[in-house]
Biopython code that builds the backbone (N, CA, C, O; Angstrom):
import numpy as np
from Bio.PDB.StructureBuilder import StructureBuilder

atoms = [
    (1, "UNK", "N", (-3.102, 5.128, 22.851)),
    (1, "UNK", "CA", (-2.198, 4.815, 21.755)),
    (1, "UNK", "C", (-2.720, 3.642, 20.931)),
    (1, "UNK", "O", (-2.585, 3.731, 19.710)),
    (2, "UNK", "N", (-3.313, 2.531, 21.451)),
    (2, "UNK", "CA", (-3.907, 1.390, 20.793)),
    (2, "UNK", "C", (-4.814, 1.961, 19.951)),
    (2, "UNK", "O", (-4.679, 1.916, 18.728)),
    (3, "UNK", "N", (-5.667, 2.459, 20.465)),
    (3, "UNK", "CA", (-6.542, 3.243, 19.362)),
    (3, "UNK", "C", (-6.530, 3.851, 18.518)),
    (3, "UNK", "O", (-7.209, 3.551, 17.537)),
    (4, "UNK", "N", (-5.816, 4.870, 18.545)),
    (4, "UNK", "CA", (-4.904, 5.820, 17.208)),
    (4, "UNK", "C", (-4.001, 4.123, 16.287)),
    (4, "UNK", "O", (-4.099, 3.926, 15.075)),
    (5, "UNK", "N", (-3.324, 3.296, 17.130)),
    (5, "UNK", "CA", (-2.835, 3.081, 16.292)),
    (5, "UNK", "C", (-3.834, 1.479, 15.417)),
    (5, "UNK", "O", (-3.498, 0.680, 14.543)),
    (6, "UNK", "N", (-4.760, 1.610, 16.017)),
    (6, "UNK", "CA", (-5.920, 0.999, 15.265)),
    (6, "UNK", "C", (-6.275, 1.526, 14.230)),
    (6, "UNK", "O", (-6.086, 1.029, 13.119)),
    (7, "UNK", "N", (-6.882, 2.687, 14.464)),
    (7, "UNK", "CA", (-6.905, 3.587, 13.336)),
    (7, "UNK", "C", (-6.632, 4.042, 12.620)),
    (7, "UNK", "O", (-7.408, 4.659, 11.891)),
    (8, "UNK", "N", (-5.141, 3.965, 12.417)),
    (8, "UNK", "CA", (-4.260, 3.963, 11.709)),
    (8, "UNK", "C", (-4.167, 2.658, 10.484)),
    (8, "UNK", "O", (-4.113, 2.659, 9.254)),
    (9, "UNK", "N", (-4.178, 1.850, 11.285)),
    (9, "UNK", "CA", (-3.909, 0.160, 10.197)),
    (9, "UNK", "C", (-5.503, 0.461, 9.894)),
    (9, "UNK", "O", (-5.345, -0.105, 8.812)),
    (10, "UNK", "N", (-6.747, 0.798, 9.869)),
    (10, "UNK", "CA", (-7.799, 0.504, 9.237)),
    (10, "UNK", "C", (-7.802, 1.486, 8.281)),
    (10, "UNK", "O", (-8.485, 1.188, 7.301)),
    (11, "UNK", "N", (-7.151, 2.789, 8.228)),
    (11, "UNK", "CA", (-7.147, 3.797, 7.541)),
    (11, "UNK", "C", (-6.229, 3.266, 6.467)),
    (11, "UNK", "O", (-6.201, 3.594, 5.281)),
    (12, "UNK", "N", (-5.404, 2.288, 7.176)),
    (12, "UNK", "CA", (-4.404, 2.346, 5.063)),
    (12, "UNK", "C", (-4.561, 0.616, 4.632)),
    (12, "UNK", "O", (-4.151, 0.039, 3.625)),
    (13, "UNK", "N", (-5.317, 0.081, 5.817)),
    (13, "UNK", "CA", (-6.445, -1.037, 5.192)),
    (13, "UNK", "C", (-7.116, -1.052, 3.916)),
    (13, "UNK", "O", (-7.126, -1.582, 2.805)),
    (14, "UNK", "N", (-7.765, -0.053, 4.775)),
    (14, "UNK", "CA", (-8.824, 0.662, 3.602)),
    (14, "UNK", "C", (-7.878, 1.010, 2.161)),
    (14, "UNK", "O", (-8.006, 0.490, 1.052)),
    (15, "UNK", "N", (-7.221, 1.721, 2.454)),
    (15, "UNK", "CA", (-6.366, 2.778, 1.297)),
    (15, "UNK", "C", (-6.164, 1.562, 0.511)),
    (15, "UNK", "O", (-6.719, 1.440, -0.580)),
    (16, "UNK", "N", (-5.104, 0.295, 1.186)),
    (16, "UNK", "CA", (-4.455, -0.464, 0.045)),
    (16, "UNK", "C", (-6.044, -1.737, -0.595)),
    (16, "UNK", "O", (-6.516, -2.025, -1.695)),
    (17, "UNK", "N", (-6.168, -1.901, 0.010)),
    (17, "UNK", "CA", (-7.790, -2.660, 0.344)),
    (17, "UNK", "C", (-8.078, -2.043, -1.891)),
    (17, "UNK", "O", (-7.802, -2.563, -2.972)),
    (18, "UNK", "N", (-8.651, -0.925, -1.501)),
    (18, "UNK", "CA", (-9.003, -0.328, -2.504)),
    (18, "UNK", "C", (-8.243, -0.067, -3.524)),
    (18, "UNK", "O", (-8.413, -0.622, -4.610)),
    (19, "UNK", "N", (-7.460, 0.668, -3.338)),
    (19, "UNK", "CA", (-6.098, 0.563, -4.589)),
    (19, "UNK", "C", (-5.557, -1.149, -5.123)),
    (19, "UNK", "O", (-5.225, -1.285, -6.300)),
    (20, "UNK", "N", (-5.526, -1.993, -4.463)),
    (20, "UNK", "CA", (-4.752, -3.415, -4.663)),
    (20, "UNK", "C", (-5.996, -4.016, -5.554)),
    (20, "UNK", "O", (-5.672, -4.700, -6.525)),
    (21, "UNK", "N", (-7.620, -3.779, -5.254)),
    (21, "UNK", "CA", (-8.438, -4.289, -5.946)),
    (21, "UNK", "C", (-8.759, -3.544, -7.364)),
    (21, "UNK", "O", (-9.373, -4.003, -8.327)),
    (22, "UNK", "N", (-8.129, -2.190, -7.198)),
    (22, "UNK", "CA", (-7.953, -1.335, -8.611)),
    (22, "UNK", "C", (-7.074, -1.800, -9.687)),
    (22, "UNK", "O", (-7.051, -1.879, -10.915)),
    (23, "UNK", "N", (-6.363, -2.069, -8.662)),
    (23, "UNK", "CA", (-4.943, -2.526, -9.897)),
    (23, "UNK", "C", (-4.824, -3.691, -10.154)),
    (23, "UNK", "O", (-4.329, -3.989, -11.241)),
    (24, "UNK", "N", (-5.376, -5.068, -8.933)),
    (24, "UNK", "CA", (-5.525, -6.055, -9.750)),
    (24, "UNK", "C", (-6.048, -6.578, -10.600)),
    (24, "UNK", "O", (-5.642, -7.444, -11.375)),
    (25, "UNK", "N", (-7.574, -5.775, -10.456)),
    (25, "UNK", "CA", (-8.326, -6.480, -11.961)),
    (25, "UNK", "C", (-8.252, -4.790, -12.631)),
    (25, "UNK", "O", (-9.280, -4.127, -12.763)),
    (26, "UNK", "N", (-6.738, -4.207, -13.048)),
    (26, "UNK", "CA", (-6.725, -3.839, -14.090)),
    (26, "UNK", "C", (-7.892, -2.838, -14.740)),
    (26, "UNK", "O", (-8.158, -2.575, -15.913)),
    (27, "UNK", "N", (-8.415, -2.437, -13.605)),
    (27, "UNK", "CA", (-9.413, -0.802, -13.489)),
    (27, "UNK", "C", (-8.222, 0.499, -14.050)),
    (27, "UNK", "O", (-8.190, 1.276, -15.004)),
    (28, "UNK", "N", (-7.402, 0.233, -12.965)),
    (28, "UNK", "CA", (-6.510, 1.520, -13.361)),
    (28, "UNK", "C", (-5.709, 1.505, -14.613)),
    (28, "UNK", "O", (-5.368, 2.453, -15.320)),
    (29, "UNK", "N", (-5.518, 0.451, -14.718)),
    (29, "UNK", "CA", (-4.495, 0.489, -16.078)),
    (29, "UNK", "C", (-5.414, 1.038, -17.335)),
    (29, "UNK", "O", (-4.977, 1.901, -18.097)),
    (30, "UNK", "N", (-6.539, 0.541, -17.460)),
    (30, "UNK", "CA", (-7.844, 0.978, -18.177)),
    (30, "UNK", "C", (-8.227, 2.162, -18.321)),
    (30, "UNK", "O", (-8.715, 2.396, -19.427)),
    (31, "UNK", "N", (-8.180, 3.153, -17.480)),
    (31, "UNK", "CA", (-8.491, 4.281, -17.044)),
    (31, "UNK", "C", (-7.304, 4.991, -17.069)),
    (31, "UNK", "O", (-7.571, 6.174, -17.283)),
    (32, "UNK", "N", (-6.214, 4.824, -16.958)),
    (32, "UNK", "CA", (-4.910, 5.628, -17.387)),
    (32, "UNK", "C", (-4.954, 5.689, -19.107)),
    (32, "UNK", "O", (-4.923, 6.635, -19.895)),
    (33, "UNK", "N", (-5.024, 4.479, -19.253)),
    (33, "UNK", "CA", (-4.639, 4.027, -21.060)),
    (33, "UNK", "C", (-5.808, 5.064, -21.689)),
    (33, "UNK", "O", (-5.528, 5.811, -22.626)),
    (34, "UNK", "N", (-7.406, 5.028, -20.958)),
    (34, "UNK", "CA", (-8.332, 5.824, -21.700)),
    (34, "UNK", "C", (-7.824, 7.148, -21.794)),
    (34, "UNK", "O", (-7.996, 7.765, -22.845)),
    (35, "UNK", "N", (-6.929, 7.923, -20.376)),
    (35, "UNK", "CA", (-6.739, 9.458, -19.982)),
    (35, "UNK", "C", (-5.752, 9.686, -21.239)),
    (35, "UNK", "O", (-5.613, 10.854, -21.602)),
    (36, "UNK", "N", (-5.002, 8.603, -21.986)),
    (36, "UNK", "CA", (-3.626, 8.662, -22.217)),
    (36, "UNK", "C", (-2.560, 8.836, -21.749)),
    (36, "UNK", "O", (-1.563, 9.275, -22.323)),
    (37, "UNK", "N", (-2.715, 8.378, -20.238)),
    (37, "UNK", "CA", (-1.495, 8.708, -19.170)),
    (37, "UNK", "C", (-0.724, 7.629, -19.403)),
    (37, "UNK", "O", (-1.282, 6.544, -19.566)),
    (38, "UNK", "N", (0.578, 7.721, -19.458)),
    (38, "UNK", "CA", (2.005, 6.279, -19.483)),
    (38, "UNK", "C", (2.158, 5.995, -18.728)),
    (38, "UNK", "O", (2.593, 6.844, -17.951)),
    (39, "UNK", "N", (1.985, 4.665, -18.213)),
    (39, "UNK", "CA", (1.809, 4.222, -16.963)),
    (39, "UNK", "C", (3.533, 3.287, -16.825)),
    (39, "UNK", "O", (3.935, 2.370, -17.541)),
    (40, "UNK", "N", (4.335, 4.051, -15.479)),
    (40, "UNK", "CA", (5.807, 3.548, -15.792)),
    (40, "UNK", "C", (5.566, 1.865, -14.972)),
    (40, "UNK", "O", (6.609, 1.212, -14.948)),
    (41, "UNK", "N", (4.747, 1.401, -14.552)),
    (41, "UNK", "CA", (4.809, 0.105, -14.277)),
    (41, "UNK", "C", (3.269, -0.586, -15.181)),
    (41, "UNK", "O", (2.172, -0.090, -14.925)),
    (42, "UNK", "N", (3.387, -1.642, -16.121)),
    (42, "UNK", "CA", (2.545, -2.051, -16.752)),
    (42, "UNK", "C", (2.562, -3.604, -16.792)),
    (42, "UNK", "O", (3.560, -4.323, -16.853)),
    (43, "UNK", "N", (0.738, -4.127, -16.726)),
    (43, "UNK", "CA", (1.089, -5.372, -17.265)),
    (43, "UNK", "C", (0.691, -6.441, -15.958)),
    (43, "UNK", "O", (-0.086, -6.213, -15.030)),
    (44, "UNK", "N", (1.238, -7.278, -16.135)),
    (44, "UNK", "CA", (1.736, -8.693, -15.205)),
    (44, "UNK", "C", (1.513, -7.873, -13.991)),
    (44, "UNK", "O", (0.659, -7.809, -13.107)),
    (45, "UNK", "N", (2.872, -7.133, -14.367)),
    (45, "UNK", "CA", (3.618, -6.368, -12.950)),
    (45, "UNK", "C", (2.833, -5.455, -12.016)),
    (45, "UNK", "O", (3.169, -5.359, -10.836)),
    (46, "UNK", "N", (1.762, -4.760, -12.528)),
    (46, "UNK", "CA", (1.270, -3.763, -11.996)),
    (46, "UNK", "C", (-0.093, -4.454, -11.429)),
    (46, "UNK", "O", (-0.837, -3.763, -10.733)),
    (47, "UNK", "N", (-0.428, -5.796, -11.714)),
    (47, "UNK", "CA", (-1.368, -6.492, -11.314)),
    (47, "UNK", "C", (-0.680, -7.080, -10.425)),
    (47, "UNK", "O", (-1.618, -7.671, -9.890)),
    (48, "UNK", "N", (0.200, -7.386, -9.847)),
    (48, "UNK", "CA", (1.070, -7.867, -8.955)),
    (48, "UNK", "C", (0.821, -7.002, -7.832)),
    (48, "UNK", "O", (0.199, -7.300, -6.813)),
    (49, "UNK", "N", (1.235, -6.166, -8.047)),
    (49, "UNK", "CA", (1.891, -5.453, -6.973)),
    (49, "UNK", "C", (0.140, -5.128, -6.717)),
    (49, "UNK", "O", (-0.233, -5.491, -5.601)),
    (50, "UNK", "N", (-0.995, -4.478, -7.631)),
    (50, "UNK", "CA", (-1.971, -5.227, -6.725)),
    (50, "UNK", "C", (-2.653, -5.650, -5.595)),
    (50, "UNK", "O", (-3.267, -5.179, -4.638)),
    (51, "UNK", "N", (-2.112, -7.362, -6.350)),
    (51, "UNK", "CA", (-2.450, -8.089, -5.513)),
    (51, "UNK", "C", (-1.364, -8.357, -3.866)),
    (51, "UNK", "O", (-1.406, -9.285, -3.059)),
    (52, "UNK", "N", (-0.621, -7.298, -3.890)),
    (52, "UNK", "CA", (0.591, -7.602, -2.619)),
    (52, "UNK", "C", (-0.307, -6.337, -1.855)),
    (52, "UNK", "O", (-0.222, -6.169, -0.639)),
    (53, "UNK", "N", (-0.857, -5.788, -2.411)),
    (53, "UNK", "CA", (-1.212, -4.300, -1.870)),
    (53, "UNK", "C", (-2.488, -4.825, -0.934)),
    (53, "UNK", "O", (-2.727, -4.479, 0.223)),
    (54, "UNK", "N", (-3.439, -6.009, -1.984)),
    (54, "UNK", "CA", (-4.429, -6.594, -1.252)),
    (54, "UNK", "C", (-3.895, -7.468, -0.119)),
    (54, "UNK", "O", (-4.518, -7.628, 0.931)),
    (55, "UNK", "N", (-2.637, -8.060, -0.397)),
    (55, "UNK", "CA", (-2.708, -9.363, 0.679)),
    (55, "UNK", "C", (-2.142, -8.199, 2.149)),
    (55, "UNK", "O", (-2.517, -8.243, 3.320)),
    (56, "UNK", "N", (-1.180, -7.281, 1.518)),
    (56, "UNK", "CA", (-0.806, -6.422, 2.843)),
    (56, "UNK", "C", (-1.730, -5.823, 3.914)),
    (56, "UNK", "O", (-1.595, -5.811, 5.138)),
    (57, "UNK", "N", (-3.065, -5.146, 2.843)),
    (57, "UNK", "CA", (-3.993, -4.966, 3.834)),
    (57, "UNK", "C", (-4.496, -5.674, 4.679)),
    (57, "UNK", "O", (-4.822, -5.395, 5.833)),
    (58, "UNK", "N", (-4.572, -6.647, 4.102)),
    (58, "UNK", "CA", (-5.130, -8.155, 4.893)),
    (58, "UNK", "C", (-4.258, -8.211, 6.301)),
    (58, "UNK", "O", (-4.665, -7.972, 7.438)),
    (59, "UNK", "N", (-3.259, -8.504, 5.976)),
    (59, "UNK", "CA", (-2.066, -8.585, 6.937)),
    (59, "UNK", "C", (-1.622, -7.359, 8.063)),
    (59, "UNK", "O", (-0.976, -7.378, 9.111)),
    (60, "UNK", "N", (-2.316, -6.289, 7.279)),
    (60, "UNK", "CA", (-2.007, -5.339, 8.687)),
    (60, "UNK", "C", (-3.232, -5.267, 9.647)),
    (60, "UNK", "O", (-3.159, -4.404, 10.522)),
    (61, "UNK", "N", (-4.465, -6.131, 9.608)),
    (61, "UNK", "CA", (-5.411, -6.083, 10.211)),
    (61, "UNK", "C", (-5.693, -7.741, 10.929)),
    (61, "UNK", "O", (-5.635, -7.848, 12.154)),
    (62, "UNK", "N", (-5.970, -8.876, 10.127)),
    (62, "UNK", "CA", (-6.059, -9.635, 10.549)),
    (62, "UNK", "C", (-5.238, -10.561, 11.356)),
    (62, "UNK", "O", (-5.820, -11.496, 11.907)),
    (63, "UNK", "N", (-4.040, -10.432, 11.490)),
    (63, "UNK", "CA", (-3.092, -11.441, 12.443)),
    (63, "UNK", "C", (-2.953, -10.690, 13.873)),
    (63, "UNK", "O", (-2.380, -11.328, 14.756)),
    (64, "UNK", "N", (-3.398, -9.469, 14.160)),
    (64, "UNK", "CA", (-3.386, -8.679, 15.313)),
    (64, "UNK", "C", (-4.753, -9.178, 15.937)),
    (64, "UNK", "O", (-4.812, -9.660, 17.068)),
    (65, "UNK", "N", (-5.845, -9.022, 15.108)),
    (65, "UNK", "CA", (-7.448, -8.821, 15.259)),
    (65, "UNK", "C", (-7.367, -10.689, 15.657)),
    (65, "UNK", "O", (-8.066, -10.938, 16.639)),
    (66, "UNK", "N", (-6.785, -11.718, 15.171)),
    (66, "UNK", "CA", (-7.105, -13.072, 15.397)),
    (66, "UNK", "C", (-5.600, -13.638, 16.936)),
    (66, "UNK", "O", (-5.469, -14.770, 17.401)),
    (67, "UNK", "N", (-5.082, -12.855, 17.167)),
    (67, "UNK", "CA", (-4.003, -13.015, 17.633)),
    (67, "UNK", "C", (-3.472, -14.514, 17.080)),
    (67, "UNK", "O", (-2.929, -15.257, 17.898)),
    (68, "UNK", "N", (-3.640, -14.964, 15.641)),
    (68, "UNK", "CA", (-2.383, -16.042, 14.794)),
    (68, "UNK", "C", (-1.609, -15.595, 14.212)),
    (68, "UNK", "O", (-1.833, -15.202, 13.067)),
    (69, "UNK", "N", (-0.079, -15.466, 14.957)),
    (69, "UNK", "CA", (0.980, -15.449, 13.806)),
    (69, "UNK", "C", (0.986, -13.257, 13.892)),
    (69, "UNK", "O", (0.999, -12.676, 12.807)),
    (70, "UNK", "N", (0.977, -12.537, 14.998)),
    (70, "UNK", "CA", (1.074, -11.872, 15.175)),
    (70, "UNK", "C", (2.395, -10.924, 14.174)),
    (70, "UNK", "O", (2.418, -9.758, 13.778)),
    (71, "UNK", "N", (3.241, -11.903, 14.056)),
    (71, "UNK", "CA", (4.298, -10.809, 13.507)),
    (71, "UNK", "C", (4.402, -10.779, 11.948)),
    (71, "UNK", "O", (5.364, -10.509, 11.229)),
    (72, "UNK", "N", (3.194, -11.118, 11.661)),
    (72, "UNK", "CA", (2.818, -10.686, 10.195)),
    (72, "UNK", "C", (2.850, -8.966, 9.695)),
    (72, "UNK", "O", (3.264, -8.400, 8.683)),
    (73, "UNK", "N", (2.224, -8.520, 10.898)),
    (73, "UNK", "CA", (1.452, -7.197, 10.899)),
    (73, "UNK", "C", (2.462, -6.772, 10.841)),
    (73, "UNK", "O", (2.504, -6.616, 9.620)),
    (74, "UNK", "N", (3.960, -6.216, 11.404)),
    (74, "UNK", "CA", (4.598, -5.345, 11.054)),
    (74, "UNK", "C", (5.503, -5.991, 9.379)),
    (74, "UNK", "O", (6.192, -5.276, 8.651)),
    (75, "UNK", "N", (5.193, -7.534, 9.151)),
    (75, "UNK", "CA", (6.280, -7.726, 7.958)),
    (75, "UNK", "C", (5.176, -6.882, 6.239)),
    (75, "UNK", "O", (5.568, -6.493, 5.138)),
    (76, "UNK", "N", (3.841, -6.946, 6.857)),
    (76, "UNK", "CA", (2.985, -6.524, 5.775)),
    (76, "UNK", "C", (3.287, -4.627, 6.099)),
    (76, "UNK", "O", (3.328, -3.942, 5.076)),
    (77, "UNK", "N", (3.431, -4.073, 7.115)),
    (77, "UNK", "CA", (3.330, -2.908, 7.176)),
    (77, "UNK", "C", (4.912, -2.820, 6.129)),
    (77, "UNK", "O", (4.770, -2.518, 4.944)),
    (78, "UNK", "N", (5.738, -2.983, 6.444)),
    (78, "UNK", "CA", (7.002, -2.830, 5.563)),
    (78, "UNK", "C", (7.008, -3.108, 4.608)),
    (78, "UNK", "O", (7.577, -2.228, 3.962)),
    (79, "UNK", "N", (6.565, -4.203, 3.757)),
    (79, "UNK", "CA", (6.383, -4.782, 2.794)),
    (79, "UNK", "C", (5.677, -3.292, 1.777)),
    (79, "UNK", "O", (6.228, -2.819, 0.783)),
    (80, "UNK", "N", (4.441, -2.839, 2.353)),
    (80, "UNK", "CA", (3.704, -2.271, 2.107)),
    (80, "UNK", "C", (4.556, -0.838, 1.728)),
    (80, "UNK", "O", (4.475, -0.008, 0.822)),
    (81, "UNK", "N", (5.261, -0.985, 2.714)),
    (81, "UNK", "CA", (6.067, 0.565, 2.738)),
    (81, "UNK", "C", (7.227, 0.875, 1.621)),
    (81, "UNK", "O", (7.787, 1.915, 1.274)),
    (82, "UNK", "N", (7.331, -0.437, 1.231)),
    (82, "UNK", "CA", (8.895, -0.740, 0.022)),
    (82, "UNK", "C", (7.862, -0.473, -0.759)),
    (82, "UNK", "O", (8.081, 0.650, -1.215)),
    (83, "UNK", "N", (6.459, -1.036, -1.332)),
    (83, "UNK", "CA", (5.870, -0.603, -2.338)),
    (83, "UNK", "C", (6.083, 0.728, -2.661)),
    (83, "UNK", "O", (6.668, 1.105, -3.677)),
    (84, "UNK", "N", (5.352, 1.839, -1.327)),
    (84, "UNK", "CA", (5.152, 2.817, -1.491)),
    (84, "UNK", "C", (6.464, 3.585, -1.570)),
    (84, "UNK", "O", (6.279, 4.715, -2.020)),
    (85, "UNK", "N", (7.545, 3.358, -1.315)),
    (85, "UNK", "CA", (8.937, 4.055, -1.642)),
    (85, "UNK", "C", (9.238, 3.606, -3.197)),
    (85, "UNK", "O", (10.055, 4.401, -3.663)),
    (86, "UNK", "N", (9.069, 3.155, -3.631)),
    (86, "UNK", "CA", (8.511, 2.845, -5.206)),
    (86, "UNK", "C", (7.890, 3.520, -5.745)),
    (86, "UNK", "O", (8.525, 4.372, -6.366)),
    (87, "UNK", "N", (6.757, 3.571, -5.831)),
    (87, "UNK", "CA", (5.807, 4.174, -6.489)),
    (87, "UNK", "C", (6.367, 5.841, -6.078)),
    (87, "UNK", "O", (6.585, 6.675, -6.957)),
    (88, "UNK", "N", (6.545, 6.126, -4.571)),
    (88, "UNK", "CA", (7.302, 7.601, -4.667)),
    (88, "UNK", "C", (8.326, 8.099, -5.628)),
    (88, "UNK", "O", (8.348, 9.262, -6.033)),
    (89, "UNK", "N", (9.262, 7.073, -6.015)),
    (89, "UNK", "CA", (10.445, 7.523, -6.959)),
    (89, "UNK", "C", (9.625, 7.517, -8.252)),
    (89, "UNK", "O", (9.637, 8.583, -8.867)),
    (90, "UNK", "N", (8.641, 6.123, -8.979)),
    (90, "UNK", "CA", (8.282, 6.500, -10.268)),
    (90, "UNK", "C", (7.640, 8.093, -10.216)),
    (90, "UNK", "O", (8.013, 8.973, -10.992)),
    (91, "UNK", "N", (6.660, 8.282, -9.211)),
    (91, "UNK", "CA", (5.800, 9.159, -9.415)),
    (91, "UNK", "C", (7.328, 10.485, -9.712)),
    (91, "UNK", "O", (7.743, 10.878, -10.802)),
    (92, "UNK", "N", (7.685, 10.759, -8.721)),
    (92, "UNK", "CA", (8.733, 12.188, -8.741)),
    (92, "UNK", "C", (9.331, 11.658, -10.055)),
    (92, "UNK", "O", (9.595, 12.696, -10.663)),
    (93, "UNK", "N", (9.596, 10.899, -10.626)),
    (93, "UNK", "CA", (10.752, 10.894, -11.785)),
    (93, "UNK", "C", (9.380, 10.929, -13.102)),
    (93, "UNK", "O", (9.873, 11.061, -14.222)),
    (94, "UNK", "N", (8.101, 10.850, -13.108)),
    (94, "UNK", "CA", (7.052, 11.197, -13.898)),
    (94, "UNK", "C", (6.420, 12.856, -13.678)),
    (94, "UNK", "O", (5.661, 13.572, -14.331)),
    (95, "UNK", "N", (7.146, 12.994, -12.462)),
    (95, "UNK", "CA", (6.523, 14.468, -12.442)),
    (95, "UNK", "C", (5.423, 14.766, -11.452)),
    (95, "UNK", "O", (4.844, 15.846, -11.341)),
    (96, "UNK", "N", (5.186, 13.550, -10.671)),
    (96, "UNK", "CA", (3.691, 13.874, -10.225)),
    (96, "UNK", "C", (4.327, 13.832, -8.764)),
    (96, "UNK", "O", (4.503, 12.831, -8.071)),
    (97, "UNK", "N", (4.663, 15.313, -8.425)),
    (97, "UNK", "CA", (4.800, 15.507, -6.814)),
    (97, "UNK", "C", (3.719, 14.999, -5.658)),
    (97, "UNK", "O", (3.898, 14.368, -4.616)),
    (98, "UNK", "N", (2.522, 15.539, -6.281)),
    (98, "UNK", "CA", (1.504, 15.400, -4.996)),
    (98, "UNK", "C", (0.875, 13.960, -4.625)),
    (98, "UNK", "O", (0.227, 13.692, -3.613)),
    (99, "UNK", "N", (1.317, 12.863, -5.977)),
    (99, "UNK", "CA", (1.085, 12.069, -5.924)),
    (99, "UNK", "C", (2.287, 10.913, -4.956)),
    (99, "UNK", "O", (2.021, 9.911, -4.292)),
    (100, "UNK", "N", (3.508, 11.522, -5.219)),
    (100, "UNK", "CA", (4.483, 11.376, -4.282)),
    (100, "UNK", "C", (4.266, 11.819, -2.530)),
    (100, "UNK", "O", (4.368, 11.159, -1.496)),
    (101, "UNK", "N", (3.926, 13.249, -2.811)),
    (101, "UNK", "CA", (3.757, 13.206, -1.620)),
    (101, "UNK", "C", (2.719, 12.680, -0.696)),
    (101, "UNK", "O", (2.675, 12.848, 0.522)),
    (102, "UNK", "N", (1.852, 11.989, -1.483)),
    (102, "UNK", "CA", (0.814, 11.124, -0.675)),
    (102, "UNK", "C", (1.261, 9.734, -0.514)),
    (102, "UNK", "O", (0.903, 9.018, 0.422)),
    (103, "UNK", "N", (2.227, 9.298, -1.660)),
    (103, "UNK", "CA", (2.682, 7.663, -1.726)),
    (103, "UNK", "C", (3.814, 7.870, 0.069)),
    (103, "UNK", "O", (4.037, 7.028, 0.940)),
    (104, "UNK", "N", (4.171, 9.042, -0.015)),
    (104, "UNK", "CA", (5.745, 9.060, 1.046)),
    (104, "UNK", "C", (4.939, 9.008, 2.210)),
    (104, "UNK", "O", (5.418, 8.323, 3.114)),
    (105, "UNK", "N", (3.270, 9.829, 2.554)),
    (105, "UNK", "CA", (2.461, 9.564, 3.576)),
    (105, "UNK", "C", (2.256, 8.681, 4.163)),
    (105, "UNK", "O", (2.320, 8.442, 5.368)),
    (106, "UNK", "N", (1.867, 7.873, 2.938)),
    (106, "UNK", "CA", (1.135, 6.654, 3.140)),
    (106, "UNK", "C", (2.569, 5.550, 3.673)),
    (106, "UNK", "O", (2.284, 4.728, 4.545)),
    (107, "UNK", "N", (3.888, 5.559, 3.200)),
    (107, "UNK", "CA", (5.226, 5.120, 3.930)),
    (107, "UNK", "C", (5.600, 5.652, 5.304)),
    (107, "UNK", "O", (6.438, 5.134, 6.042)),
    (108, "UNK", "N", (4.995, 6.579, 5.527)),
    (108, "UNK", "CA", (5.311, 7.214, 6.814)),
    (108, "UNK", "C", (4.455, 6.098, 7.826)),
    (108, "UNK", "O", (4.971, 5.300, 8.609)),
    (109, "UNK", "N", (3.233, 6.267, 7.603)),
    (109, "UNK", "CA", (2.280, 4.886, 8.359)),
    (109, "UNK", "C", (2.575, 4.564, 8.648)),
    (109, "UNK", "O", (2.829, 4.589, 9.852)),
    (110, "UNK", "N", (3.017, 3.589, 7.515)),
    (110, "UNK", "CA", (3.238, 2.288, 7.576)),
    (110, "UNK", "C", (4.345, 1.985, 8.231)),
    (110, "UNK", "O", (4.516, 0.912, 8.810)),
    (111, "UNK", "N", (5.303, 3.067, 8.171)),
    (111, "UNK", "CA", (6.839, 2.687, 9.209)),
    (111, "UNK", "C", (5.927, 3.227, 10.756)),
    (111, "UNK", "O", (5.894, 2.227, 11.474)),
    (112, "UNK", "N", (5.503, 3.930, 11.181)),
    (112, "UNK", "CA", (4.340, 3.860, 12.222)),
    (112, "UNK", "C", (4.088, 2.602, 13.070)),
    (112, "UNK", "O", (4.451, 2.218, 14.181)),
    (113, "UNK", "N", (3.163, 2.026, 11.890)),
    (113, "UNK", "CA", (2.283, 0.358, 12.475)),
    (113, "UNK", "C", (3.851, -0.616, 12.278)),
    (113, "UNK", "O", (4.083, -1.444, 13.158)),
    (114, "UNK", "N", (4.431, -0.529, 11.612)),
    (114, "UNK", "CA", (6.256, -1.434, 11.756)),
    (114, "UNK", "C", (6.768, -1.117, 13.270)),
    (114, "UNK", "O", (6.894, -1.982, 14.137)),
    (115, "UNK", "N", (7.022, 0.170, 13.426)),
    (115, "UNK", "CA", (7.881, 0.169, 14.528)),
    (115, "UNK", "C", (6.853, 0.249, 15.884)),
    (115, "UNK", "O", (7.389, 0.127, 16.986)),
    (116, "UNK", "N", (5.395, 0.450, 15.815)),
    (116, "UNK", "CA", (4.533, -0.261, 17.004)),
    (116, "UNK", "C", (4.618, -1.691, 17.562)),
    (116, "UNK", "O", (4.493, -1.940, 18.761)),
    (117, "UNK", "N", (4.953, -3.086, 16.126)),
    (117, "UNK", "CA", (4.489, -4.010, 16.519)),
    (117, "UNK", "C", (5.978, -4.741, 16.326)),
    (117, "UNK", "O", (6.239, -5.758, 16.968)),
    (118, "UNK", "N", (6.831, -4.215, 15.498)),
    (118, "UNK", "CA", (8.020, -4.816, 15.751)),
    (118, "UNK", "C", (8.774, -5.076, 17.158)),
    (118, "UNK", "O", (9.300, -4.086, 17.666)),
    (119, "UNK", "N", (8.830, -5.751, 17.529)),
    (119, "UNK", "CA", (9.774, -6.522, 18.800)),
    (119, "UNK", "C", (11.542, -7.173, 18.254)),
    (119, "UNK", "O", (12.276, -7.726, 19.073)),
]
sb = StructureBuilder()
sb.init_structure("model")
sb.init_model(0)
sb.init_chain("A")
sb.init_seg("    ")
for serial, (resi, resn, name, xyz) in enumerate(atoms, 1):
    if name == "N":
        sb.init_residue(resn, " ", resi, " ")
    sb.init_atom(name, np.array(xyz, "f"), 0.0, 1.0, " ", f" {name:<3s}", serial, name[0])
structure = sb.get_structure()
């Protein structure tokens, strides 16, 4: 079970890791605006969330891996997971199911690595 659920936090490490560095320096917003796609979160805000996407990854790997301050890991897995119940409602209320149904995946995880390390 440790292992799967290792693999798990490095798998959406990775995921937010990459997406949080997309959106903070404003790659994606760039690349939507070129597609002409309307992007329902813009701005400040969408560089925000970002950078929460970066610090979460951080947080679902390193306070387990250093054993400091252990109960980070499930407050970043949740944290992480309110994002992604977010982004599920913009996406379905924009139309983009499959993109939902990968944001609701990626919440499924993350309630996963929450209810592993929550005490």
């Amino acid at each position: 079970m440790e292992t799967f659920l290792w693999g798990v936090q490095g798998f959406l490490a990775c995921v937010f890791l990459i997406a949080g560095v997309a959106s903070a320096s404003g790659f994606l917003e760039r690349r939507a605006h070129a597609q002409g796609i309307v992007m329902p979160v813009q701005g400040l805000r969408f560089r925000l969330i970002g950078v929460a996407e970066v610090a979460g990854s951080i947080g679902l790997i390193a306070p387990v891996a250093t054993g400091i301050a252990p109960v980070l890991t499930p407050l970043a897995a949740a944290g992480l997971a309110i994002i992604m119940a977010g982004a599920t409602v913009l996406n379905l209320r924009a139309g983009r199911r499959i993109t939902a149904f990968v944001n609701t995946g990626l919440m499924a995880m993350c309630a996963v690595v929450f209810d592993a390390y929550w005490k």
